[in-house]
C-alpha positions in Angstrom: 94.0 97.9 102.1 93.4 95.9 105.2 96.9 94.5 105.0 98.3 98.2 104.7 96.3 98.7 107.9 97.5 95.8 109.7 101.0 96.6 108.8 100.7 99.9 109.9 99.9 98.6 113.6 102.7 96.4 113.5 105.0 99.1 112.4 103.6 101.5 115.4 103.9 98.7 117.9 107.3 98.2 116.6 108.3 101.7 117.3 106.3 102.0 120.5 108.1 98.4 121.6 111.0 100.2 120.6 111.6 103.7 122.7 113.4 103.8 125.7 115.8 100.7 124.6 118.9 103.1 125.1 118.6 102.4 128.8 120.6 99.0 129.7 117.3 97.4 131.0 117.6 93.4 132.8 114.6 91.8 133.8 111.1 91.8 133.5 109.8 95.7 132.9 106.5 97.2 132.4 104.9 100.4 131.1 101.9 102.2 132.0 99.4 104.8 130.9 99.1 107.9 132.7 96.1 106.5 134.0 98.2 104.3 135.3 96.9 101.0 133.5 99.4 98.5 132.6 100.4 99.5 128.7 103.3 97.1 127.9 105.1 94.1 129.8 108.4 92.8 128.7 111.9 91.1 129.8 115.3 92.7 129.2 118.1 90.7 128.6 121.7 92.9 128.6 119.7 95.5 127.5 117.2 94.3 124.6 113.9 92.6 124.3 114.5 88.9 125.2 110.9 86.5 125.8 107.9 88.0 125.7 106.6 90.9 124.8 102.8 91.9 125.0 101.1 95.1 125.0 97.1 96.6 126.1 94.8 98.6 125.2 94.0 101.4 128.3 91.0 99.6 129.3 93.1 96.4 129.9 92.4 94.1 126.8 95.6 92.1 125.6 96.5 94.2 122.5 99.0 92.2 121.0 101.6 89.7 121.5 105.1 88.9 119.6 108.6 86.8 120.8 111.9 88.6 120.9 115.4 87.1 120.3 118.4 89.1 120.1 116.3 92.4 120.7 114.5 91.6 117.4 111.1 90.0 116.9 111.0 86.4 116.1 107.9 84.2 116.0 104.4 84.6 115.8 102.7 88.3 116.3 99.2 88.1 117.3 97.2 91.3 117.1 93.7 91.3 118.7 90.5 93.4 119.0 89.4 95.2 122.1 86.8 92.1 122.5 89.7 89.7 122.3 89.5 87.9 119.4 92.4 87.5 117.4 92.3 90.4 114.3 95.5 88.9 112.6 98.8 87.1 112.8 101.6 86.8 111.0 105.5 84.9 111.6 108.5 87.3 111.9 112.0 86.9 111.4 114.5 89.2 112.7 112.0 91.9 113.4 110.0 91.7 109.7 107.5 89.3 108.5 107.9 86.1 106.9 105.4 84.2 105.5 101.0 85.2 104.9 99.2 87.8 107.1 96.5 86.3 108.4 93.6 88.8 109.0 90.3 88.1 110.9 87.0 89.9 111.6 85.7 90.3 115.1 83.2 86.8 115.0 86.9 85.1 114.3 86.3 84.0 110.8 89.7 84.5 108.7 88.9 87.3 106.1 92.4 87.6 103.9 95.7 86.0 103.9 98.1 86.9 101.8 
């Protein structure tokens, strides 16, 4: 159930990742909350996701983290709790994972991998 959960996020984060990619963006960008709190920070490269890509929670808390190459994600994917520690990972390839999801509770200790 957990994994369905974590998958879910990943899948949102995706999609979230994902809007506004019609525009031919180059260079670093950033999103915000209406608040005006930094929500996502990422580089363009001819118009997709190239480096880094990490969003926040609204109070400021790294969110998650992920790679892209080729507009796709590629690497590790690190999603963490509001208090910062690290609630699972898992490698993707071409935007899907490949290999276990690790997942973690909030004192760190790794619950599931599968």
């Amino acid at each position: 159930m957990k994994n369905i959960k974590v998958l879910t996020v990943l899948l949102i984060i995706l999609f979230v990742s994902s809007v506004g990619c019609s525009e031919e963006k180059e260079g670093p960008n950033k999103t915000y909350y209406e608040s005006g709190k930094l929500k996502t920070e990422s580089i363009y490269k001819n118009g997709e996701k190239e480096g880094f890509f990490k969003t926040y929670y609204e109070s400021g808390e790294l969110q998650s983290e992920t790679n892209f190459k080729n507009g796709k994600e590629e690497g590790l994917f690190k999603l963490y709790y509001k208090s910062g520690e690290l609630r699972s990972e898992t490698n993707l390839k071409n935007g899907f994972p490949d290999g276990p999801v690790k997942n973690y509770n909030e004192n760190g200790e790794l619950i599931k991998e599968n």
